[in-house]
C-alpha positions as CSV (number, residue, x, y, z in Angstrom):
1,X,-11.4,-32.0,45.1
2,X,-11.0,-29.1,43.0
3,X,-14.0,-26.8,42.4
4,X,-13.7,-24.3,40.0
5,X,-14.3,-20.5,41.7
6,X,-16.7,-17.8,40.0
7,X,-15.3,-15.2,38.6
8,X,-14.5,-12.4,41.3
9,X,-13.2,-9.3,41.6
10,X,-11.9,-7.4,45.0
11,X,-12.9,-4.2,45.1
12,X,-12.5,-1.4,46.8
13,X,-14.6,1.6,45.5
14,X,-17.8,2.0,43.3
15,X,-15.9,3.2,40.0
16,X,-15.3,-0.7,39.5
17,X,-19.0,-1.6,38.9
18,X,-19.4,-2.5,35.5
19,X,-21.6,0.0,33.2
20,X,-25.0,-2.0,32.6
21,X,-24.9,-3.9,35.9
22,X,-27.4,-4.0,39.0
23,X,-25.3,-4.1,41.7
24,X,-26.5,-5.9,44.3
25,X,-25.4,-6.1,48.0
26,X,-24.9,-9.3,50.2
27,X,-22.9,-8.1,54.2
28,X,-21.5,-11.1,55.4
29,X,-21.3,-9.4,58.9
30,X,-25.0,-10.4,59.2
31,X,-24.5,-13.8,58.0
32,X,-24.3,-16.0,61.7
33,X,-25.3,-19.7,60.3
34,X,-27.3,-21.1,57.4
35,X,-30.6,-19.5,58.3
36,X,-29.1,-16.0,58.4
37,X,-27.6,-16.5,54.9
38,X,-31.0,-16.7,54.0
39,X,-32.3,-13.9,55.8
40,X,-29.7,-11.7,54.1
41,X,-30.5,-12.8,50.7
42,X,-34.3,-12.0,50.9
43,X,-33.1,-8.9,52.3
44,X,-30.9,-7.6,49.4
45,X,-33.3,-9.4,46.5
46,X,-36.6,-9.8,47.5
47,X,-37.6,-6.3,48.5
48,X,-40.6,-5.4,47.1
49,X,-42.5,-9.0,46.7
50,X,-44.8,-10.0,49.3
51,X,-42.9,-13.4,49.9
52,X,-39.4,-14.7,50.4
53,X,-37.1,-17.1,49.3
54,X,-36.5,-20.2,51.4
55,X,-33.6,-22.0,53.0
56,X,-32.8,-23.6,50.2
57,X,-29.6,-24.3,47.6
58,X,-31.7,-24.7,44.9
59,X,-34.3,-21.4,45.8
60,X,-30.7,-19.4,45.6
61,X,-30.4,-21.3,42.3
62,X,-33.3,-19.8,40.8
63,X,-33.1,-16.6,42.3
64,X,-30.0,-15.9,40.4
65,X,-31.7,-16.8,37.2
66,X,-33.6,-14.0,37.8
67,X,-37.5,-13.6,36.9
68,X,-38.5,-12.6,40.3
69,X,-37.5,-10.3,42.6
70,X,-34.5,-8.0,42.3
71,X,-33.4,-9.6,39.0
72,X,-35.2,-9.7,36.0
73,X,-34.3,-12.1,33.6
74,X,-30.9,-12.6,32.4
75,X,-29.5,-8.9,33.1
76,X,-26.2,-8.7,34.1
77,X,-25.8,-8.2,37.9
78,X,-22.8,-7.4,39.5
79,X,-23.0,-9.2,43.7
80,X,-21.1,-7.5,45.8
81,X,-19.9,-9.5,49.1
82,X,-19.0,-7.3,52.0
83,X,-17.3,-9.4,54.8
84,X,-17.2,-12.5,52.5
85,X,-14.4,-13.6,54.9
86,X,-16.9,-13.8,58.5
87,X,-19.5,-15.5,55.9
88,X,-16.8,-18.1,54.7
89,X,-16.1,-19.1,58.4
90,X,-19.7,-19.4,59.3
91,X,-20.6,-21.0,56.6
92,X,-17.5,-23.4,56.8
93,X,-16.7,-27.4,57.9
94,X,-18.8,-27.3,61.2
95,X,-22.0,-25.7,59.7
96,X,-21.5,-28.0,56.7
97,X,-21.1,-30.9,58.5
98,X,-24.1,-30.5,60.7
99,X,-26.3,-29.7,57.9
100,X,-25.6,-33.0,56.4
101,X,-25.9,-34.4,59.9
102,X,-29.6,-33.2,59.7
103,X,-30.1,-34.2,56.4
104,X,-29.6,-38.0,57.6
105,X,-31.9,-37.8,60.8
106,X,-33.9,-40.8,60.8
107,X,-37.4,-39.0,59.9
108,X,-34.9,-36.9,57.3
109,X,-36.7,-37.6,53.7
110,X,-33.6,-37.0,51.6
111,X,-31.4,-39.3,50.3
112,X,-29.1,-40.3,52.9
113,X,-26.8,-42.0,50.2
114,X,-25.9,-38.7,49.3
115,X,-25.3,-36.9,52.4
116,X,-23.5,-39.5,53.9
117,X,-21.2,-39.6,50.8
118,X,-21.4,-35.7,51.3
119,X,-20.4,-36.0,54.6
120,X,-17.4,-38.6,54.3
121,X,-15.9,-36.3,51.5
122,X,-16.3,-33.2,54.1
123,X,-14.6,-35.1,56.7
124,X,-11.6,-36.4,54.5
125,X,-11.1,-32.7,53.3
126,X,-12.0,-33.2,49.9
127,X,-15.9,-32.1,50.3
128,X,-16.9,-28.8,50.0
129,X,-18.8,-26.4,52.8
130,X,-21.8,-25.1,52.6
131,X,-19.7,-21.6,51.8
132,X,-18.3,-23.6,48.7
133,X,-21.5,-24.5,47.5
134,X,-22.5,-21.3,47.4
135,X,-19.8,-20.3,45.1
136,X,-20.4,-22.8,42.9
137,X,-24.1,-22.1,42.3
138,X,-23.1,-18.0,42.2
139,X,-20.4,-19.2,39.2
140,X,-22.9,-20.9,37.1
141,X,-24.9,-17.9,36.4
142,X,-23.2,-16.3,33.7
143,X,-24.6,-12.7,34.3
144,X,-23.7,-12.5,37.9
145,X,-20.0,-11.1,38.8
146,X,-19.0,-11.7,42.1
147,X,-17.2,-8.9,43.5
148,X,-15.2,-9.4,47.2
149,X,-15.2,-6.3,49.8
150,X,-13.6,-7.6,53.0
């Protein structure tokens, strides 16, 4: 499976942020599992609002659409990832696979059609980790540029 990547840049000093951007920061050196992700996210965005953002896909989704906290609306944001590469192993084929693994416990109220056809295409090597996934939901939001700082 291919998936298409969001538009990146690597960079390695501030003169490269764009004009009219936010910039906002993500350190994948504090990123240990799927939970942490999370905690690093509500770190960067949400300061200010008296709630956070859950563990959820779809809550980073809607975060990047902006409306609440540190984006309003559609303005263009540049997201800078320090360490992507510890955040890409942690977030790779064993944390992906047990993810799914939850989502088809027995008391599990998703659709386990889906995960398990989630899961079979992770274990052939055509599915995508939970670090893919990520990338893919950063890449359809038009005003967010992905910038990589190992």
């Amino acid at each position: 499976m291919i998936v298409p990547l969001p538009h990146f840049t690597t960079a390695t000093n501030s003169r490269t942020a764009l004009s009219n951007s936010k910039q906002i920061v993500i350190d994948g050196n504090a990123v240990h599992d799927i939970p942490s992700f999370y905690d690093e996210v509500n770190r960067a965005f949400m300061q200010g609002e008296d709630w956070i953002l859950g563990a959820s896909l779809d809550a980073f989704s809607d975060l990047l659409f902006g409306g609440f906290g540190a984006i309003k609306g559609n303005e263009p944001v540049e997201l800078v990832w320090l360490n992507q590469r510890r955040s890409r192993e942690v977030l790779g084929f064993e944390t992906t696979k047990a993810y799914y693994t939850e989502k088809l416990a027995p008391d599990s109220p998703f659709n386990k059609t889906h995960f398990t056809e989630k899961l079979k295409a992770l274990e052939s090597g055509e599915g995508q980790t939970y670090f893919d996934i990520i990338l893919e939901i950063i890449a359809e939001h038009p005003n967010i540029k992905l910038i990589i700082r190992e």
